[in-house]
N, C-alpha and C positions, 0 to 999 in steps of 0.2 A: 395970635389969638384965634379961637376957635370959637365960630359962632352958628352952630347950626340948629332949621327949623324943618322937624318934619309934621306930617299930619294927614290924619286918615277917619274917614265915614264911618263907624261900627254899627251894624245895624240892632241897635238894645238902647234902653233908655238908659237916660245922662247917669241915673242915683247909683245903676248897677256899675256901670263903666268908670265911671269917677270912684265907688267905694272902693270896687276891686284891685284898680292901679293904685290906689293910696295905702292900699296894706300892706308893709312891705313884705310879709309873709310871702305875697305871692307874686314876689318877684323874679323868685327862680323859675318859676314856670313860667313867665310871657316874655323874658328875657334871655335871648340867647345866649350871653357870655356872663348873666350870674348865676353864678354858682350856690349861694348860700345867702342867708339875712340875718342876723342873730339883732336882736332888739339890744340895744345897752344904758335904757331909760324903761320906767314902766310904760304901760299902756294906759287907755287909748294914744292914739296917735295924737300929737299939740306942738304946737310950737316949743322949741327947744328938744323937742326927741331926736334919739340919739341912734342910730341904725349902723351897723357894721355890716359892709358887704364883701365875700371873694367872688373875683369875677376871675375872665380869662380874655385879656386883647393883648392884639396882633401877637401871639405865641408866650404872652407871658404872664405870672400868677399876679394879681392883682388884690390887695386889702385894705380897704377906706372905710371908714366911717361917716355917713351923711349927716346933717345934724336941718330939720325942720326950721325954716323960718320964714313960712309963711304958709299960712293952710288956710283954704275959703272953701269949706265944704262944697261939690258940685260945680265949683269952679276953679281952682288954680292949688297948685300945691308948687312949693318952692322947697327946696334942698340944695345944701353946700357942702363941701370938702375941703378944706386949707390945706391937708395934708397925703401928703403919697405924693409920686409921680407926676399929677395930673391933676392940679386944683381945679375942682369943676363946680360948678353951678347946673341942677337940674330942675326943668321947670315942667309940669303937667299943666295943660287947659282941659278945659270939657267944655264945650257950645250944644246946646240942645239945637238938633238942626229942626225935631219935630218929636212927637210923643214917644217914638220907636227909633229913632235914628239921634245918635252921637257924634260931634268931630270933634276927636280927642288932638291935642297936637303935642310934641314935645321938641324940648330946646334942650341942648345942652351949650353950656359956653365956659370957656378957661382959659387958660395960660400953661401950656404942657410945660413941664420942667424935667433934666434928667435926661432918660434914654427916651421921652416922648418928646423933647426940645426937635433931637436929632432928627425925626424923624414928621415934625411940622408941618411940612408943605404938604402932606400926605393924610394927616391926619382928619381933616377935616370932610376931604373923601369916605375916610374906613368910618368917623362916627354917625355922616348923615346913611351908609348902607347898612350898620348896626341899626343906626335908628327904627330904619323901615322895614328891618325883619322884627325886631320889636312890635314893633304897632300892627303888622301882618300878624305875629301870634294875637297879639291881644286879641284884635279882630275875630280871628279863626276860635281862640277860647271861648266869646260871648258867642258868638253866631253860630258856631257848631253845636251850646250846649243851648239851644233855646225850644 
């Protein structure tokens, strides 16, 4: 099992931080290893939306579909996977730490299956340093563009 939490200060209020990561549009850009987002539900974003993602870990092509099921605008958004690889659960918070400042945190947790089975005791390292170049973009996208 794979359970990890990272989490980082973004100096912008919660409403932009929270809306930005929840879009999955702009995932390719705060996200190192995704690649693409294609929606495969309408819009806006709700519970039960359906998001297809390609990414690229540990050297290999990767295609899931996320599926919503649990959105708390401003506070928590929750997303699953049953399928591919690497059935994952991914979780967003948002904490207002003060008018101007965010601490965003993200979880990811699963049960790798397949060629990520093999590679287990390791995994849990490469997702919490993905994490935190993650959260390091995000960061540098809010902060840089203020």
């Amino acid at each position: 099992m794979v359970d990890v939490v990272t989490e980082i200060i973004i100096s912008c209020p919660i409403s932009q931080v929270s809306e930005y990561a929840s879009n999955p549009n702009n995932a390719p850009e705060w996200y190192v290893n995704i690649n693409s987002a294609e929606w495969r539900s309408p819009k806006p974003l709700s519970i039960g939306s359906k998001i297809a993602f390609k990414a690229k870990f540990l050297g290999r092509e990767l295609a899931y579909v996320y599926e919503i099921v649990e959105l708390i605008p401003r506070k928590k958004l929750v997303m699953k996977t049953a399928q591919g690889p690497f059935p994952m659960e991914t979780i967003y918070t948002w904490e207002e730490m003060d008018a101007n400042r965010t601490k965003m945190t993200l979880r990811n947790k699963g049960n790798p299956t397949g060629f990520s089975k093999l590679i287990s005791p390791f995994m849990t390292t490469m997702v919490r340093k993905a994490n935190m170049k993650d959260l390091k973009k995000i960061k540098e996208v809010h902060e840089n563009n203020l």
